[in-house]
Biopython code that builds the backbone (N, CA, C, O; Angstrom):
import numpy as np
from Bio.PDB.StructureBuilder import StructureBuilder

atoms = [
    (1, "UNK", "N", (0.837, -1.182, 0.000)),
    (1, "UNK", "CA", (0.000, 0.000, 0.000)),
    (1, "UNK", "C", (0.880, 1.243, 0.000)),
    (1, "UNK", "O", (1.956, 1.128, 0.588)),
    (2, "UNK", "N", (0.538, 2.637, -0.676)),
    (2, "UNK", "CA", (1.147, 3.507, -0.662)),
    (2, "UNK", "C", (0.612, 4.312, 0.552)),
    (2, "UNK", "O", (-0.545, 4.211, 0.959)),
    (3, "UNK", "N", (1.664, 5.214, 1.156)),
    (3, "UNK", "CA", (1.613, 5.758, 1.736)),
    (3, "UNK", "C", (0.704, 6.840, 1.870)),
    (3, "UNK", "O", (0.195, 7.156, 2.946)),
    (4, "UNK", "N", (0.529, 7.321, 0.962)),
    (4, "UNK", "CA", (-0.428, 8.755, 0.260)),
    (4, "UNK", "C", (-2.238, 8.069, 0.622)),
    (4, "UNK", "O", (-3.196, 8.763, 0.963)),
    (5, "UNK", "N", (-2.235, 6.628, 0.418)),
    (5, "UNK", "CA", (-3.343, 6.026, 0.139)),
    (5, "UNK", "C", (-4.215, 5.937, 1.462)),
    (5, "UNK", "O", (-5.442, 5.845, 1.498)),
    (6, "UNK", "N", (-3.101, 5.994, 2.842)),
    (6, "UNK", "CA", (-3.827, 5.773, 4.277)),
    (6, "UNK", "C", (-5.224, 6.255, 4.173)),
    (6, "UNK", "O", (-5.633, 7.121, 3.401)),
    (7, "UNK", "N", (-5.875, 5.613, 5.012)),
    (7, "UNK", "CA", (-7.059, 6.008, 5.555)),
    (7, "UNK", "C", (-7.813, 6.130, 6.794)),
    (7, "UNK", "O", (-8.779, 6.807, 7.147)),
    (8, "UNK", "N", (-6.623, 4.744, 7.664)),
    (8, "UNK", "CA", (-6.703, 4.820, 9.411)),
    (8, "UNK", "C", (-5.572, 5.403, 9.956)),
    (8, "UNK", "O", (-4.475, 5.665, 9.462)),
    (9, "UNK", "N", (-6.142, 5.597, 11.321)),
    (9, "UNK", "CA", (-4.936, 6.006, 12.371)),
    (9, "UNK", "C", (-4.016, 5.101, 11.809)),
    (9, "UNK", "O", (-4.202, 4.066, 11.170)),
    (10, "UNK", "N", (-2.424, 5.999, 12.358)),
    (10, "UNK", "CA", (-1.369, 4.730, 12.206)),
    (10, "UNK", "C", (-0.054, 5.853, 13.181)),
    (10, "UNK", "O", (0.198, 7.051, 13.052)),
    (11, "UNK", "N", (0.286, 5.241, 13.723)),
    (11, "UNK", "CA", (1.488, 5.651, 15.425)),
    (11, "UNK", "C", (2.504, 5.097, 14.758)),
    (11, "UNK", "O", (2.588, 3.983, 14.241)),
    (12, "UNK", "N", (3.754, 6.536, 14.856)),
    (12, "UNK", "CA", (4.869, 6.045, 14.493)),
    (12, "UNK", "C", (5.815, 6.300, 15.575)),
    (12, "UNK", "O", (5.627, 7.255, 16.328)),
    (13, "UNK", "N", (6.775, 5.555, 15.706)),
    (13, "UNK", "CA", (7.356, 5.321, 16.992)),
    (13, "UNK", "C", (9.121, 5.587, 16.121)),
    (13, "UNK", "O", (9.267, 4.953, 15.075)),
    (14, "UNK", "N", (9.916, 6.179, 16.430)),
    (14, "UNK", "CA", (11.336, 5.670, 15.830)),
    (14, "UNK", "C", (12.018, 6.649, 16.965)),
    (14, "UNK", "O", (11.418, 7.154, 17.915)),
    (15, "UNK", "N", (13.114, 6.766, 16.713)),
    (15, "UNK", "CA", (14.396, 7.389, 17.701)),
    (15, "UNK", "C", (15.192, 8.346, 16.372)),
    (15, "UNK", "O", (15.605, 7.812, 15.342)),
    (16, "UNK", "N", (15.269, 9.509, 16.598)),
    (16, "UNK", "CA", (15.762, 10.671, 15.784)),
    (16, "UNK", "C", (16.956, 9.911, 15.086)),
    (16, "UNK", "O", (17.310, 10.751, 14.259)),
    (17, "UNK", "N", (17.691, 8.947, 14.943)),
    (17, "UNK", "CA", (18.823, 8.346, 13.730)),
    (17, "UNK", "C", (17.657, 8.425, 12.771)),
    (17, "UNK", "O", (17.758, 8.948, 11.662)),
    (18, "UNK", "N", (16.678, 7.950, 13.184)),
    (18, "UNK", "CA", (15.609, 6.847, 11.686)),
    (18, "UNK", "C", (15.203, 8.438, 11.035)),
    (18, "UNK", "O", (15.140, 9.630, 11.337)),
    (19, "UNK", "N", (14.959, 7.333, 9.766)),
    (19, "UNK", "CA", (14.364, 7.928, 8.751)),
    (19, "UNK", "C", (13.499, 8.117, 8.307)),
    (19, "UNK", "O", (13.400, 8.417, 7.118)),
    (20, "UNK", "N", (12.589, 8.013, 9.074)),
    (20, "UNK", "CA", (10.897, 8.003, 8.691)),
    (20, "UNK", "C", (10.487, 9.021, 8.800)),
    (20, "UNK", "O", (9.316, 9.004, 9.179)),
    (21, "UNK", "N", (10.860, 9.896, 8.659)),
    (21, "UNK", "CA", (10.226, 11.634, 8.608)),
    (21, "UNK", "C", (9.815, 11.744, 7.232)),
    (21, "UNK", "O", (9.248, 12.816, 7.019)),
    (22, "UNK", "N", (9.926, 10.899, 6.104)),
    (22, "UNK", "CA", (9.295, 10.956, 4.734)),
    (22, "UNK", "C", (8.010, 10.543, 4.788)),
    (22, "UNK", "O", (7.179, 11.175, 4.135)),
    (23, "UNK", "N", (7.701, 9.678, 5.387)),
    (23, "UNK", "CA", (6.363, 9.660, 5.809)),
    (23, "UNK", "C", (5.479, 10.231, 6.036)),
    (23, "UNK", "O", (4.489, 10.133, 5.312)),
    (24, "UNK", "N", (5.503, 11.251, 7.407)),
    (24, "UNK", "CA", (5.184, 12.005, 7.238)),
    (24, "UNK", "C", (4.527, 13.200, 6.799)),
    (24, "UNK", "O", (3.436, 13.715, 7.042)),
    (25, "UNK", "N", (6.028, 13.645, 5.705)),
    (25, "UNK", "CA", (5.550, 14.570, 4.634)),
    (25, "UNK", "C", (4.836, 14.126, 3.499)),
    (25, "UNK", "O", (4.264, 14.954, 2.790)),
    (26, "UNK", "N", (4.797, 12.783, 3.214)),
    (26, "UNK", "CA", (3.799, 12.154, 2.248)),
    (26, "UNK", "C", (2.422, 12.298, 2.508)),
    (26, "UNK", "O", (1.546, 12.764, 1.779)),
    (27, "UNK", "N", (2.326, 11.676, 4.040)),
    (27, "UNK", "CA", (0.998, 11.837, 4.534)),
    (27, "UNK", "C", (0.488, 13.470, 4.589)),
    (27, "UNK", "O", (-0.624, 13.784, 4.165)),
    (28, "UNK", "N", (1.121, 14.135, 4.970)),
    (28, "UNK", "CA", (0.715, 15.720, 4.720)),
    (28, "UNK", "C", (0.358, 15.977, 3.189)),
    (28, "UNK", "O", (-0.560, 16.759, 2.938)),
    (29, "UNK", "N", (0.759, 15.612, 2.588)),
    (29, "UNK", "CA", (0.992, 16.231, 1.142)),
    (29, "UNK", "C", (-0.476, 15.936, 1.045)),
    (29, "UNK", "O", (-1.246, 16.882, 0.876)),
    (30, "UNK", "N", (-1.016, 14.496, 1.151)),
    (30, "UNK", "CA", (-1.668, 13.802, 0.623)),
    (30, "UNK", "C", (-3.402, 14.425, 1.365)),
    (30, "UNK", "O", (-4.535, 14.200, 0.937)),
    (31, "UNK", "N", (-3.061, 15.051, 2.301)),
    (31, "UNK", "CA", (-4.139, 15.709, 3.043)),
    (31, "UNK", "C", (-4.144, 14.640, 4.072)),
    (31, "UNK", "O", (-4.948, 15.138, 4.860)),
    (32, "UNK", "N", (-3.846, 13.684, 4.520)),
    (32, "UNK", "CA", (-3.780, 13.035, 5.778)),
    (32, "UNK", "C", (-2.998, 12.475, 7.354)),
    (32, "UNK", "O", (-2.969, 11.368, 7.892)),
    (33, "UNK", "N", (-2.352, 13.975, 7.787)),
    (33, "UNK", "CA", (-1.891, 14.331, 8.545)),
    (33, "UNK", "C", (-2.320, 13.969, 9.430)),
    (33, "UNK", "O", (-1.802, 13.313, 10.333)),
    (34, "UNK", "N", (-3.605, 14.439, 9.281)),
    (34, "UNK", "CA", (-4.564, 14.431, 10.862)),
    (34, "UNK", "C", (-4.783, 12.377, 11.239)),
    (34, "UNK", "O", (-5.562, 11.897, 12.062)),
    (35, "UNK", "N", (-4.033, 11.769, 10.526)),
    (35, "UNK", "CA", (-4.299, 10.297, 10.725)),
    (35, "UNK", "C", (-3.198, 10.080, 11.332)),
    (35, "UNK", "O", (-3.094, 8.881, 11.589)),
    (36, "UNK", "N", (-2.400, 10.633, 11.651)),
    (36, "UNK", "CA", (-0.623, 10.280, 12.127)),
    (36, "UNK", "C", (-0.543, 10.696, 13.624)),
    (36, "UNK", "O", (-0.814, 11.782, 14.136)),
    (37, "UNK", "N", (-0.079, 9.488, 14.214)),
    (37, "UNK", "CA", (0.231, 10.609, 15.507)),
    (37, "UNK", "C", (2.156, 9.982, 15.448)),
    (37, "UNK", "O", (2.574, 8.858, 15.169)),
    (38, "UNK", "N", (2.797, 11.026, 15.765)),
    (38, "UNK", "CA", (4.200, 10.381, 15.733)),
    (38, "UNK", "C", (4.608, 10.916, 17.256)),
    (38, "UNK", "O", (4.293, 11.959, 17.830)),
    (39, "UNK", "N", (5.587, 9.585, 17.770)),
    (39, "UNK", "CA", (6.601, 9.949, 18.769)),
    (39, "UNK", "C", (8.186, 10.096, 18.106)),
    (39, "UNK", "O", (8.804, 9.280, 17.423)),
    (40, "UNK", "N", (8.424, 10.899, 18.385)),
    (40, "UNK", "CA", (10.331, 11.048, 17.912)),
    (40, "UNK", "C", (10.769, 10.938, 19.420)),
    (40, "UNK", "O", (10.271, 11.549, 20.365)),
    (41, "UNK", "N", (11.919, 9.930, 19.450)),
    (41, "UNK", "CA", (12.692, 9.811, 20.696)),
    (41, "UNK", "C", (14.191, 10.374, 20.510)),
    (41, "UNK", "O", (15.120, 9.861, 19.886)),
    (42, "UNK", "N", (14.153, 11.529, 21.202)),
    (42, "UNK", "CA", (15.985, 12.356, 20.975)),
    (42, "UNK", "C", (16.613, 11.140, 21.457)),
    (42, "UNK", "O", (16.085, 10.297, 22.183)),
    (43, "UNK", "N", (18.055, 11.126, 20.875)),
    (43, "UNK", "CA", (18.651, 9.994, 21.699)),
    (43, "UNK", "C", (19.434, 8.787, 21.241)),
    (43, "UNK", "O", (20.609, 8.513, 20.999)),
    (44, "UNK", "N", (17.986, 8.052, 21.228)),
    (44, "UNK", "CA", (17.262, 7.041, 21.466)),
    (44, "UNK", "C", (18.059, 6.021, 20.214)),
    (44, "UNK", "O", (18.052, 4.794, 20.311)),
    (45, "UNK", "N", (18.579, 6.594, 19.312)),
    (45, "UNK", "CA", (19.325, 5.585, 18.162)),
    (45, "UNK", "C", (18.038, 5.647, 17.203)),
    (45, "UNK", "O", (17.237, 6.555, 16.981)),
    (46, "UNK", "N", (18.159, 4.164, 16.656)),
    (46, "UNK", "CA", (17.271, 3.784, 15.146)),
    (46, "UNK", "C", (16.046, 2.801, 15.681)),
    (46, "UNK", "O", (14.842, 3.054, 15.631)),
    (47, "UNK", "N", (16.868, 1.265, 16.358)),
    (47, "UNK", "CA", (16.242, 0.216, 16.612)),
    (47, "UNK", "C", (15.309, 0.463, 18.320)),
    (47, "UNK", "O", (16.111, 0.277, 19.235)),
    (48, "UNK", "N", (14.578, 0.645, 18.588)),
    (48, "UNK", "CA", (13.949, 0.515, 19.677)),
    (48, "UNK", "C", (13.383, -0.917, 20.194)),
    (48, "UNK", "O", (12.419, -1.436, 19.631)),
    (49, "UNK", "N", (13.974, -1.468, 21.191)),
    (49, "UNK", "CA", (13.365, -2.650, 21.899)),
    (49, "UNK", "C", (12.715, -2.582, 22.407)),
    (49, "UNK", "O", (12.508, -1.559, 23.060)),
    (50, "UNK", "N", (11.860, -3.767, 22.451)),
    (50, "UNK", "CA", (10.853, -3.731, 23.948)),
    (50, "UNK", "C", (11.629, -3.551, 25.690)),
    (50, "UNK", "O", (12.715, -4.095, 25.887)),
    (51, "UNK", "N", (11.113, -2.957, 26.543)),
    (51, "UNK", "CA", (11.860, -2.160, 27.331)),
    (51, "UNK", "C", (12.611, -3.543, 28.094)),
    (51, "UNK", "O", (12.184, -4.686, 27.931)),
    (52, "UNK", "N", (13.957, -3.155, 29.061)),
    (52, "UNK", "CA", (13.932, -4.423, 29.558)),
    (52, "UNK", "C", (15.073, -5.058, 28.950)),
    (52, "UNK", "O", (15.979, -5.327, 29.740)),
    (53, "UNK", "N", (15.259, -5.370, 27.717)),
    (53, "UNK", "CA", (15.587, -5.832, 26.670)),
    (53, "UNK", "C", (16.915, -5.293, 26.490)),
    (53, "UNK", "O", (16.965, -4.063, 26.488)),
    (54, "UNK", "N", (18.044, -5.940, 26.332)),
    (54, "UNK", "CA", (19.507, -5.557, 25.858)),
    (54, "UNK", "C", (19.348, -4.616, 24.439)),
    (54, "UNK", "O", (18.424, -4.929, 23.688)),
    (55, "UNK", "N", (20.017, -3.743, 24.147)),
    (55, "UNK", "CA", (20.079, -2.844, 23.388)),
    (55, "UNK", "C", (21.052, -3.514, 22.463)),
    (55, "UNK", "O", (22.157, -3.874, 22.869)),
    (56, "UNK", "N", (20.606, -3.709, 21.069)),
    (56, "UNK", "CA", (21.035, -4.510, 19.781)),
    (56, "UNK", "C", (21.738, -3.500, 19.316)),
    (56, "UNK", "O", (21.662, -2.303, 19.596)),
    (57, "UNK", "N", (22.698, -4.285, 18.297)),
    (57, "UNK", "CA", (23.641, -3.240, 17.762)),
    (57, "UNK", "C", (23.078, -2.333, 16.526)),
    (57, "UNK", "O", (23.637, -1.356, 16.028)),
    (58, "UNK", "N", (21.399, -3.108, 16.039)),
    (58, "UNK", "CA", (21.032, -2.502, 14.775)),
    (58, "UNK", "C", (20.366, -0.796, 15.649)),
    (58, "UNK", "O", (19.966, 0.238, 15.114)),
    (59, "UNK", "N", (20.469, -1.069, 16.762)),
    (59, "UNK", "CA", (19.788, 0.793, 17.325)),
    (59, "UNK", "C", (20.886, 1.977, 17.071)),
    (59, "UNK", "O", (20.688, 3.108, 17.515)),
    (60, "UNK", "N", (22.127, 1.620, 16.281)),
    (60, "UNK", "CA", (22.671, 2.208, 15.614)),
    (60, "UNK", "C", (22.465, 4.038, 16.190)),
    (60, "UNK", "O", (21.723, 4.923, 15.766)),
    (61, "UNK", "N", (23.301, 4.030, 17.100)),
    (61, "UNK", "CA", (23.465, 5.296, 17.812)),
    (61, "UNK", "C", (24.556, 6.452, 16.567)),
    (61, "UNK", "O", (25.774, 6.503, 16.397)),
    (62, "UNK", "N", (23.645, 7.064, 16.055)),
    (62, "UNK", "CA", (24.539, 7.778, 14.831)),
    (62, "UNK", "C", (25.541, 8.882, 15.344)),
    (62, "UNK", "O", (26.696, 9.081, 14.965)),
    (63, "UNK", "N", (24.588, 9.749, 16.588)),
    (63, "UNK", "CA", (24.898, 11.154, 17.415)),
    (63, "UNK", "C", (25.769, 10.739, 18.093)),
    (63, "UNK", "O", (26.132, 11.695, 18.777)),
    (64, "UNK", "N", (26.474, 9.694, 18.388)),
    (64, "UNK", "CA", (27.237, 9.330, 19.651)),
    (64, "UNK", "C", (26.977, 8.212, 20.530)),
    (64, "UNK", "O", (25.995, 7.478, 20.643)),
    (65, "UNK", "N", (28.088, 8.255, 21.124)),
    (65, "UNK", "CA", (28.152, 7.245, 22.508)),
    (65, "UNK", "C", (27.339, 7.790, 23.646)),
    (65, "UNK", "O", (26.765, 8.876, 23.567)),
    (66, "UNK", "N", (27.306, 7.115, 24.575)),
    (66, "UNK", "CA", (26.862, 7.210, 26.008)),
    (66, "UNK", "C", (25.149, 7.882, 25.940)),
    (66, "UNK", "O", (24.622, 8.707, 26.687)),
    (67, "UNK", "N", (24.620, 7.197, 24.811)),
    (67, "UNK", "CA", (22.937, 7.284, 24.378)),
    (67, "UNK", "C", (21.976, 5.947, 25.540)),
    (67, "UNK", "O", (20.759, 5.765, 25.505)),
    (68, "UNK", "N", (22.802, 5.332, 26.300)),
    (68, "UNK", "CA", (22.020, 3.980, 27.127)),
    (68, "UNK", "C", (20.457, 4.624, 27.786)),
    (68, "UNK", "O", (19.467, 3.934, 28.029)),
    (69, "UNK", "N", (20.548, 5.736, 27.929)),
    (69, "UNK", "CA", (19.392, 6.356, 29.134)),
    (69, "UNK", "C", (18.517, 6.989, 28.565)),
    (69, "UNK", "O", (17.502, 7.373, 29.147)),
    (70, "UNK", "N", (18.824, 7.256, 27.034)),
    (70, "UNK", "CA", (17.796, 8.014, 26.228)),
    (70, "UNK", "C", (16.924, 6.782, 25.723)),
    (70, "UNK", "O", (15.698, 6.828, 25.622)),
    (71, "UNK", "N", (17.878, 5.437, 25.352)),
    (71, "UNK", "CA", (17.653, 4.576, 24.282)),
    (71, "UNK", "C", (16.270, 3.577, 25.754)),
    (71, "UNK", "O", (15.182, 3.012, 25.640)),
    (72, "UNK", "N", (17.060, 3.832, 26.740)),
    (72, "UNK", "CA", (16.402, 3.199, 27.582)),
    (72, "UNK", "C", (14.764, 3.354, 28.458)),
    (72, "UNK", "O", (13.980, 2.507, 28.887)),
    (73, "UNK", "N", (14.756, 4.743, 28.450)),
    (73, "UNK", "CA", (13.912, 5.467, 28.242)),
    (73, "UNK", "C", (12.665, 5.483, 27.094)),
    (73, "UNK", "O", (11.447, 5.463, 27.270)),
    (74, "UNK", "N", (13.332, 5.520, 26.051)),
    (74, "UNK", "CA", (12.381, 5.466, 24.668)),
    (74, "UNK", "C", (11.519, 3.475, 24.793)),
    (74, "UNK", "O", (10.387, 3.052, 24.559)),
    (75, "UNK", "N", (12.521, 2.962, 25.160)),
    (75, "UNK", "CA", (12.517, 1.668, 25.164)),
    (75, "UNK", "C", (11.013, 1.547, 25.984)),
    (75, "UNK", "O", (10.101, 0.894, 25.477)),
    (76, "UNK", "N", (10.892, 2.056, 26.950)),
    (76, "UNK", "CA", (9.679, 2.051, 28.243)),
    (76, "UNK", "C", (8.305, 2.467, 27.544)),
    (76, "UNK", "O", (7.221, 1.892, 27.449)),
    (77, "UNK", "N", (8.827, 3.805, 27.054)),
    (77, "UNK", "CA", (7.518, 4.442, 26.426)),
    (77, "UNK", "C", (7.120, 4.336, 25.507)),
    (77, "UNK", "O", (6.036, 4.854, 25.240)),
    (78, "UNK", "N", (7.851, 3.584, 24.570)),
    (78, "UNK", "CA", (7.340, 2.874, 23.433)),
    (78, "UNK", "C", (6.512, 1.730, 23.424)),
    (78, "UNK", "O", (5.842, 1.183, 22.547)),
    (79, "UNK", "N", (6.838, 1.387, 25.251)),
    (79, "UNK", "CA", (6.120, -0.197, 25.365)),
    (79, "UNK", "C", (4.436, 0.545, 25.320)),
    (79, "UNK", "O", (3.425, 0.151, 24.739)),
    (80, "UNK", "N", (4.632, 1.561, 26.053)),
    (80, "UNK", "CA", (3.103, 2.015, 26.586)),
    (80, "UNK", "C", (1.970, 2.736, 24.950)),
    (80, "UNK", "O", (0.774, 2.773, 24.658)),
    (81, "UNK", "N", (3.140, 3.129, 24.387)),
    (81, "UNK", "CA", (2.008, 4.313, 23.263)),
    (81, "UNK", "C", (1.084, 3.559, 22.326)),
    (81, "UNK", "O", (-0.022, 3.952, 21.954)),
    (82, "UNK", "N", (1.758, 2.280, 21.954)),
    (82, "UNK", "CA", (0.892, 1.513, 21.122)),
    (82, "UNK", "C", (-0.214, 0.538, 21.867)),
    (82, "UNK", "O", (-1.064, -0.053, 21.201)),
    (83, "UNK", "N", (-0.150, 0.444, 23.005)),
    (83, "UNK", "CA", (-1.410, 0.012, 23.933)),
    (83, "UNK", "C", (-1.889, 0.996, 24.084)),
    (83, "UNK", "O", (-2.935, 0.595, 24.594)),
    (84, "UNK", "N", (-2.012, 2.349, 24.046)),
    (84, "UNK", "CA", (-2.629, 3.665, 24.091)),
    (84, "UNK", "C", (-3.398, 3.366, 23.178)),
    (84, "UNK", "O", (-4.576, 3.009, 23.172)),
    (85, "UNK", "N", (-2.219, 3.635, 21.934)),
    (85, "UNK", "CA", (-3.023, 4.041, 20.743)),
    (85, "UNK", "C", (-4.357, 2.713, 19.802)),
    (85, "UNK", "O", (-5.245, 2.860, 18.961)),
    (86, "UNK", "N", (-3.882, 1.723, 20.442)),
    (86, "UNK", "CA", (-4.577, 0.466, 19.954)),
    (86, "UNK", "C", (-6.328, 0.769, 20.819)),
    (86, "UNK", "O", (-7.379, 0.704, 20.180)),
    (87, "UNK", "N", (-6.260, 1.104, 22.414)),
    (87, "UNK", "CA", (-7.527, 1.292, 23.080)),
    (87, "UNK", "C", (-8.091, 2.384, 22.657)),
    (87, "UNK", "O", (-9.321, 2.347, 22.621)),
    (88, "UNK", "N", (-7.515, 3.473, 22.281)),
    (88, "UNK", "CA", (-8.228, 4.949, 21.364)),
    (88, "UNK", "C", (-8.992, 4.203, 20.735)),
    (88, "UNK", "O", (-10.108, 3.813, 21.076)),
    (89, "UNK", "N", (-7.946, 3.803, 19.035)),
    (89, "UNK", "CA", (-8.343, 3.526, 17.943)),
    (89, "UNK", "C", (-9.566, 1.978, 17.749)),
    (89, "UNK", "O", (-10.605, 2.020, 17.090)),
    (90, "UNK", "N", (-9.175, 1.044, 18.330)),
    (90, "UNK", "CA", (-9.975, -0.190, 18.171)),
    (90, "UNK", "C", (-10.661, -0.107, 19.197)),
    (90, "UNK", "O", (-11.704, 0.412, 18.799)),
    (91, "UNK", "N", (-10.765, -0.312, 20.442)),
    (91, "UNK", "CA", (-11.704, -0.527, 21.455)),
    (91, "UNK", "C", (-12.850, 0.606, 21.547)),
    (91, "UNK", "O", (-13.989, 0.300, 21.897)),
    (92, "UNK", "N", (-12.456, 2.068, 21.182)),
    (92, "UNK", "CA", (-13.476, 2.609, 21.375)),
    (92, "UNK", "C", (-13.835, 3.019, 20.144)),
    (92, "UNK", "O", (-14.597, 3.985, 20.188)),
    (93, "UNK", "N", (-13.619, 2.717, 19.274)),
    (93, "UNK", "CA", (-14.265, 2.502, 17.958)),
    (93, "UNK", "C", (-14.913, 1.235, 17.404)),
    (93, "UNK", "O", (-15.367, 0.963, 16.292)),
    (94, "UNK", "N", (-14.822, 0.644, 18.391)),
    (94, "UNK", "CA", (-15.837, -0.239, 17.998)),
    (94, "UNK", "C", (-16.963, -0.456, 18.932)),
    (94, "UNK", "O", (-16.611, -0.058, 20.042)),
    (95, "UNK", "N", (-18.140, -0.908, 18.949)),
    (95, "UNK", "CA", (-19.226, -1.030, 19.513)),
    (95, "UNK", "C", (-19.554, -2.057, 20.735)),
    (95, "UNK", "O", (-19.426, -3.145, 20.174)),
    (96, "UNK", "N", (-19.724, -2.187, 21.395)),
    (96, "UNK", "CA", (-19.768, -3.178, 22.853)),
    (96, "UNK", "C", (-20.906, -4.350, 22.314)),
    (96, "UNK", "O", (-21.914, -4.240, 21.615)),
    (97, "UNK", "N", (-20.340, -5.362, 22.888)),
    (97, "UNK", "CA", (-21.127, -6.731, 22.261)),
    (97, "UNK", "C", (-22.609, -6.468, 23.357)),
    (97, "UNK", "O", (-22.118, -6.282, 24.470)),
    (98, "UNK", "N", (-23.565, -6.416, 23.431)),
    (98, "UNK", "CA", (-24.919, -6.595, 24.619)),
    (98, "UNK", "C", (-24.902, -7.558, 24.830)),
    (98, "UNK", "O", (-25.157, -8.361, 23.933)),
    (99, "UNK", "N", (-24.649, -7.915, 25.889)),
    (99, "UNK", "CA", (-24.685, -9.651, 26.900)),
    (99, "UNK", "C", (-25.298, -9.915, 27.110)),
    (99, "UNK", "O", (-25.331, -10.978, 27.730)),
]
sb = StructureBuilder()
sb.init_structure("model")
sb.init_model(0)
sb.init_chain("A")
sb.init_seg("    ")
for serial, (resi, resn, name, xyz) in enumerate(atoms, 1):
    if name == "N":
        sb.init_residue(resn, " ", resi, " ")
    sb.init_atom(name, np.array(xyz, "f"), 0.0, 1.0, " ", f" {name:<3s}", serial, name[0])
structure = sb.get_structure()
């Protein structure tokens, strides 16, 4: 699917190395901005783990060394935004079964 084409919510999660800021501007272009919610993590590298989790070499710290507390950090709150954004988008968009 192209990017331009979205039509639902969609949460982007990356750490300021990544490159997904084209996105973004696609989705703007395209008039569907208002469907994006993005987190940028300063810091934080490329690869984000689930929190907890040893920090892989693909999180590719571009800005430097001694990034463990940003990367570690991002790592936590990344666990939480997409259980956010999943109960917004699906649970209360959809209708309650009557028991």
């Amino acid at each position: 699917m192209q990017v331009d084409h979205i039509t639902c919510p969609v949460l982007l999660m990356f750490g300021d190395d990544d490159q997904s800021c084209h996105i973004q501007q696609i989705m703007e272009k395209a008039g569907n901005r208002h469907l994006l919610q993005v987190h940028i993590y300063p810091g934080a590298g490329h690869l984000i783990e689930p929190p907890y989790s040893p920090h892989h070499r693909a999180a590719n710290f571009k800005q430097g060394k001694n990034k463990a507390k940003p990367h570690a950090d991002a790592q936590e709150d990344s666990w939480e935004k997409p259980l956010a954004f999943l109960q917004q988008h699906l649970y209360h968009a959809t209708p309650q079964a009557k028991l």
